[in-house]
ZAMARGU-4260 file (C-alpha; in steps of 0.2 Angstrom, whole numbers, plus 5000, padded with zeros to 4 digits):
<rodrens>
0) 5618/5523/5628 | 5624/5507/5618 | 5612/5505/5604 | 5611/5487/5594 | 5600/5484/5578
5) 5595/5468/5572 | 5589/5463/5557 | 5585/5443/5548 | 5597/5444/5534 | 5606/5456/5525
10) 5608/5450/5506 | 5601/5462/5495 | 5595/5478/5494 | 5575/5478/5495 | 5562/5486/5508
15) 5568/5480/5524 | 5585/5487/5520 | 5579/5504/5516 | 5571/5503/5532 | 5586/5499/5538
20) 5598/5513/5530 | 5587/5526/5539 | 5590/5519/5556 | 5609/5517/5555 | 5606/5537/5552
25) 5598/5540/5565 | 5610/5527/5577 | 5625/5529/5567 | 5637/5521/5581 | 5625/5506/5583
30) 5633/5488/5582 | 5622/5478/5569 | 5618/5461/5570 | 5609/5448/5556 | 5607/5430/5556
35) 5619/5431/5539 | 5626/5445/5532 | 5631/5443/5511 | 5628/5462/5506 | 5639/5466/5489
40) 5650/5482/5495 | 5639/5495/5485 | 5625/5491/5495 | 5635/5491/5512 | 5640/5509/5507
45) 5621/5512/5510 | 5622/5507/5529 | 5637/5517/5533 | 5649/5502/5528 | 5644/5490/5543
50) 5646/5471/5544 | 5635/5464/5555 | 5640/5453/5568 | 5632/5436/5562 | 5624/5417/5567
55) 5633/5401/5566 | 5623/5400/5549 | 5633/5412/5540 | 5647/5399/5540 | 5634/5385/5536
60) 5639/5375/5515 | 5629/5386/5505 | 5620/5400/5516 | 5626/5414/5505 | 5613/5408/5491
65) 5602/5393/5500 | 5601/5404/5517 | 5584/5402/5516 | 5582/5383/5517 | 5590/5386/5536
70) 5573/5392/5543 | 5570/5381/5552 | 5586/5383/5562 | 5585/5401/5562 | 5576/5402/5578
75) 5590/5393/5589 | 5602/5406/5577 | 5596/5421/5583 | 5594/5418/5599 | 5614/5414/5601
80) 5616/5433/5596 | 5623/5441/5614 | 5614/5458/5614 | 5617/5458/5633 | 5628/5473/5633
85) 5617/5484/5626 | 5603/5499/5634 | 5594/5500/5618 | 5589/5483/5604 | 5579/5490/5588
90) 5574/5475/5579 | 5569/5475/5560 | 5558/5460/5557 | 5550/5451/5546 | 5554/5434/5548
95) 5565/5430/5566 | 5573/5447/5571 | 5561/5451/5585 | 5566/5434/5593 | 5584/5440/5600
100) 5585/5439/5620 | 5585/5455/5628 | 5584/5455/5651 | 5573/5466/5660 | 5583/5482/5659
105) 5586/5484/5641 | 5573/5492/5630 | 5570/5481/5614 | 5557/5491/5601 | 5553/5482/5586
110) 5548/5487/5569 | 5537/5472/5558 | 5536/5472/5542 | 5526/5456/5546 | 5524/5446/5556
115) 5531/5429/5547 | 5517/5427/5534 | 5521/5412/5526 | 5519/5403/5543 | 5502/5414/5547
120) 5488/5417/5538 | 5498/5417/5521 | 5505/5395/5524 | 5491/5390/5513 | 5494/5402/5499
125) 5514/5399/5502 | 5514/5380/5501 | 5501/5378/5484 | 5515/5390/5476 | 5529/5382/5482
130) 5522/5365/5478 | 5520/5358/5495 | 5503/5357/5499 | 5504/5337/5498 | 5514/5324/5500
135) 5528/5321/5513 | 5535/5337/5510 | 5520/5344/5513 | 5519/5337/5530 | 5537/5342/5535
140) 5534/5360/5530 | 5516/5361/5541 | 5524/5353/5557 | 5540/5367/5554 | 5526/5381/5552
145) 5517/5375/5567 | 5533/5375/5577 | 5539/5394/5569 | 5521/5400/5577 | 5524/5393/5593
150) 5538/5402/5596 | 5534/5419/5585 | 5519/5420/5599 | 5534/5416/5612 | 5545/5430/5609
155) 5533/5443/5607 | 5534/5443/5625 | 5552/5450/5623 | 5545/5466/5614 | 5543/5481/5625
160) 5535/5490/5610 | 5532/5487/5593 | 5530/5497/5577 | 5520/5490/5561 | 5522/5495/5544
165) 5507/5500/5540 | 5487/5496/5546 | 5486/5481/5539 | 5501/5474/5548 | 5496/5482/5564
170) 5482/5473/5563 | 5489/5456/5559 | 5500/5460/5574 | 5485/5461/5585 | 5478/5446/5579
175) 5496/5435/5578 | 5502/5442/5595 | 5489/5451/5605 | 5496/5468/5605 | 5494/5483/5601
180) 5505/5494/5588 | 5509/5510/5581 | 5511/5513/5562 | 5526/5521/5556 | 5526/5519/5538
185) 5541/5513/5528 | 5552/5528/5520 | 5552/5531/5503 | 5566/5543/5493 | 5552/5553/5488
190) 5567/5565/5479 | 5572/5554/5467 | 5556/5557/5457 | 5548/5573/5450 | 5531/5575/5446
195) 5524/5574/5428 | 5508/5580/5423 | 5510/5575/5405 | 5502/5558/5401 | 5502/5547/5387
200) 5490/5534/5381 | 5496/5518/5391 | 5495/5510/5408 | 5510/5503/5421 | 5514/5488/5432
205) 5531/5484/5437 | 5537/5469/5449 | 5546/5455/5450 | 5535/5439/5440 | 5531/5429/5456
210) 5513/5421/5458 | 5508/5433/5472 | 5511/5449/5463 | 5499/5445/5451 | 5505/5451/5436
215) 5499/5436/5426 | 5481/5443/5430 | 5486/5460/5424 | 5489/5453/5408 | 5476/5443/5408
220) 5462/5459/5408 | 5473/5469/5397 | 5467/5454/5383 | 5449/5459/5387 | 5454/5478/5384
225) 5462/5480/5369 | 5460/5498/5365 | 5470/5499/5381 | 5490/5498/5381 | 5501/5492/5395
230) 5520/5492/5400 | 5526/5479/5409 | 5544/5481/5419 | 5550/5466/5427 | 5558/5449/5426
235) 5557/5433/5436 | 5550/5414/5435 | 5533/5419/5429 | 5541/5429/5414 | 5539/5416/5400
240) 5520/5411/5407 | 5515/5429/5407 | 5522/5434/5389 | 5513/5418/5382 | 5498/5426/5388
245) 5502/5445/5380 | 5492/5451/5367 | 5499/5463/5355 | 5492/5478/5366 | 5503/5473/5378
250) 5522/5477/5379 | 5534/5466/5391 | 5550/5476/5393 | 5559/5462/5405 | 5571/5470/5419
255) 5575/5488/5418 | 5585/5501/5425 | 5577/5514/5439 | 5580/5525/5427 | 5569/5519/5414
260) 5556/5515/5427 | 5554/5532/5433 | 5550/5539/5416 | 5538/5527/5412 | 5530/5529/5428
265) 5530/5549/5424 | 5520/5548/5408 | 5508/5533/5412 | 5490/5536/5413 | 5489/5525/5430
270) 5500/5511/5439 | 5492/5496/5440 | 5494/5485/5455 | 5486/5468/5459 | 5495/5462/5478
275) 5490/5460/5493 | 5507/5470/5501 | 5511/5473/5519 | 5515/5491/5513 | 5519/5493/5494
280) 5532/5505/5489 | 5528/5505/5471 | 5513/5514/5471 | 5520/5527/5483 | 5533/5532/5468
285) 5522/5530/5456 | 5512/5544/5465 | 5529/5552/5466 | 5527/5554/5450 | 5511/5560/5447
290) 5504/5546/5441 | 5488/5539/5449 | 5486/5520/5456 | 5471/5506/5452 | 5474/5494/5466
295) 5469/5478/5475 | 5458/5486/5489 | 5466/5477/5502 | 5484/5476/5513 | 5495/5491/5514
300) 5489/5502/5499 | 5473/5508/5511 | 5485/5516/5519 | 5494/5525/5504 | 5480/5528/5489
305) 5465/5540/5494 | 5452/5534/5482 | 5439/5543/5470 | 5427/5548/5480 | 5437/5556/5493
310) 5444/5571/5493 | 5459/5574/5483 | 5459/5557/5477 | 5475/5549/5472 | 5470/5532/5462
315) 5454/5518/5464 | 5454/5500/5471 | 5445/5484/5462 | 5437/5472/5475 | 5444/5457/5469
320) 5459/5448/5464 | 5453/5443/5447 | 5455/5450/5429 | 5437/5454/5427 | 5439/5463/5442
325) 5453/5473/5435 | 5445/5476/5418 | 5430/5484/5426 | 5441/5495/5438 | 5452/5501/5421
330) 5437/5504/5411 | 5429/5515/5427 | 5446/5524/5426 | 5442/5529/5410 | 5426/5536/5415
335) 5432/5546/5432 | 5449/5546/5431 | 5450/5562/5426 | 5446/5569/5444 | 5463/5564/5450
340) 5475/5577/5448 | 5494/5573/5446 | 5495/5587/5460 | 5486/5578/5473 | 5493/5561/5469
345) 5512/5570/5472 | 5505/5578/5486 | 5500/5563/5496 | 5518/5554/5492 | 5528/5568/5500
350) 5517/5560/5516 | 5530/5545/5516 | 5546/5553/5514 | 5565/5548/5524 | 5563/5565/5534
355) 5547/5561/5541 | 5548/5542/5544 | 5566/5546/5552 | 5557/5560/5563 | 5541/5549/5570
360) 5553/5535/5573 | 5565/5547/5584 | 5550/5553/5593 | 5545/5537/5596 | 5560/5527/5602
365) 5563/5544/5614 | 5545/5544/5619 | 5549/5526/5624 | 5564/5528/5634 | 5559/5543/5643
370) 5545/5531/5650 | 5555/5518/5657 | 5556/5519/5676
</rodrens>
């Protein structure tokens, strides 16, 4: 059997890619394919040193940094991507992976991250943060959203079977593409964090300072609490906006390494985390840890943080995207948080491991061929 896998871009080294890794485990004599492919050699080392067989757009003036002004074009790319020799197509999608052309007698399972958000129900969000919710600009990028829909609804057609990241992606599958899903969660290296039970006297978020991780409103509360103090790991855009708005309680510590992070996750009182994520793997580490999660009750963290109130609860959720919101969800941890044990919260990580997101996706892909007439 002659396995290919197909993935958007490889560039860095984020979620998609850890997804990623674990398949070329499991496939380790499948060719790899990506619209461009500009990984640095360390993180190639990760995928079993393959070099992806890439689009005309790899060779396009300025695709290794400006790759993603090629949207547009990425469509027409991926479907030049001859996959015709191949029994098996395992698709890693969150933009235009799952579009690749596949014939009646090959098997193409795709796992979404999402389906293309920023051309979905996130366009509106995408273009006020990007600036382009006016203007001429504006109008281009609505008609290049419109015609990315058209044909994401298209090639969903090419999909034998799809796999979503989680509930809330399942569900925006359903509603984008009229089918169905089943929910393999992403893998996360559990074993690369041990479980603390002893906390000191502050609160965690870590991210990158983009407008939709909402940092900014984290900080934001912490000015209404503070008797409270925070840590925040992280660096980006928003960095200089969001330390203007630090008060003394609150300590910015920029970009740090994994190492750091990990030991302040350990000893925090609770992560804080204020996205709307297809999945989230932050708060799955910080539970790693032993550390509980207050959330945005909404998105992929239903999925990964049992709330006070259930049994063995992990963390709690705030109901809205503000800093009251947040504030009033903090000051209730101080009341009940105690009823989260560091056990529980380490316990429920171990549910998202590598071994068991590479053992329910075998199953599934062998389920799926033993089915084909």
């Amino acid at each position: 059997m002659r396995v290919a896998i197909v993935c958007d871009w490889l560039v860095t080294f984020a979620g998609a890619e850890k997804v990623l890794e674990q398949i070329v485990k499991l496939y380790p004599a499948a060719d790899l394919f990506a619209v461009v492919d500009f990984l640095s050699d360390g993180d190639r080392e990760r995928i079993g040193g393959k070099f992806a067989r890439t689009s005309f757009i790899q060779n396009l003036p300025g695709a290794k940094k400006r790759y993603r002004t090629y949207l547009p074009i990425m469509p027409l790319a991926v479907e030049q991507l001859d996959l015709s020799g191949y029994d098996l197509v395992i698709s890693s999608s969150h933009a235009v992976a799952k579009g690749v052309l596949v014939g009646p007698d090959q098997l193409h399972i795709s796992y979404v991250h999402s389906p293309i958000r920023y051309a979905w129900d996130m366009q509106h969000q995408y273009l006020r943060e990007s600036g382009m919710d006016h203007g001429i600009k504006g109008w281009m990028a609505r008609c290049i959203m419109h015609y990315m829909r058209l044909w994401d609804v298209r090639t969903a057609n090419g999909v034998d079977a799809f796999i979503a990241n989680s509930t809330f992606i399942a569900r925006r599958i359903g509603k984008c593409y009229r089918r169905e899903a089943t929910v393999i969660h992403p893998p996360v290296d559990i074993g690369k964090y041990s479980l603390c039970a002893d906390k000191e006297d502050y609160y965690i978020t870590a991210s990158r300072m983009v407008p939709y991780k909402k940092i900014r409103l984290i900080v934001e509360a912490f000015r209404e609490l503070p008797e409270q103090k925070l840590v925040v790991i992280g660096d980006g855009p928003d960095f200089g906006k969001i330390q203007e708005l630090a008060g003394e309680n609150v300590q910015l510590l920029g970009y740090q390494s994994d190492e750091v992070l990990k030991e302040r996750m350990q000893h925090a009182k609770a992560f804080l985390f204020a996205a709307e994520e297809d999945f989230g793997i932050l708060p799955v580490e910080a539970q790693a840890c032993g550390t509980p999660v207050i959330a945005y009750g909404r998105g992929g963290i239903l999925d990964t943080v049992r709330p006070v109130g259930e049994a063995h609860p992990t963390g709690m959720f705030f109901p809205e995207q503000t800093a009251e919101s947040i504030c009033a969800a903090v000051k209730e941890f101080e009341v009940s948080g105690g009823r989260i044990e560091a056990a529980d919260c380490r316990a429920n990580a171990e549910r998202f491991g590598q071994e068991e997101f590479c053992r329910k996706f075998r199953e599934f892909v062998d389920g799926q061929m033993a089915s084909r007439p």
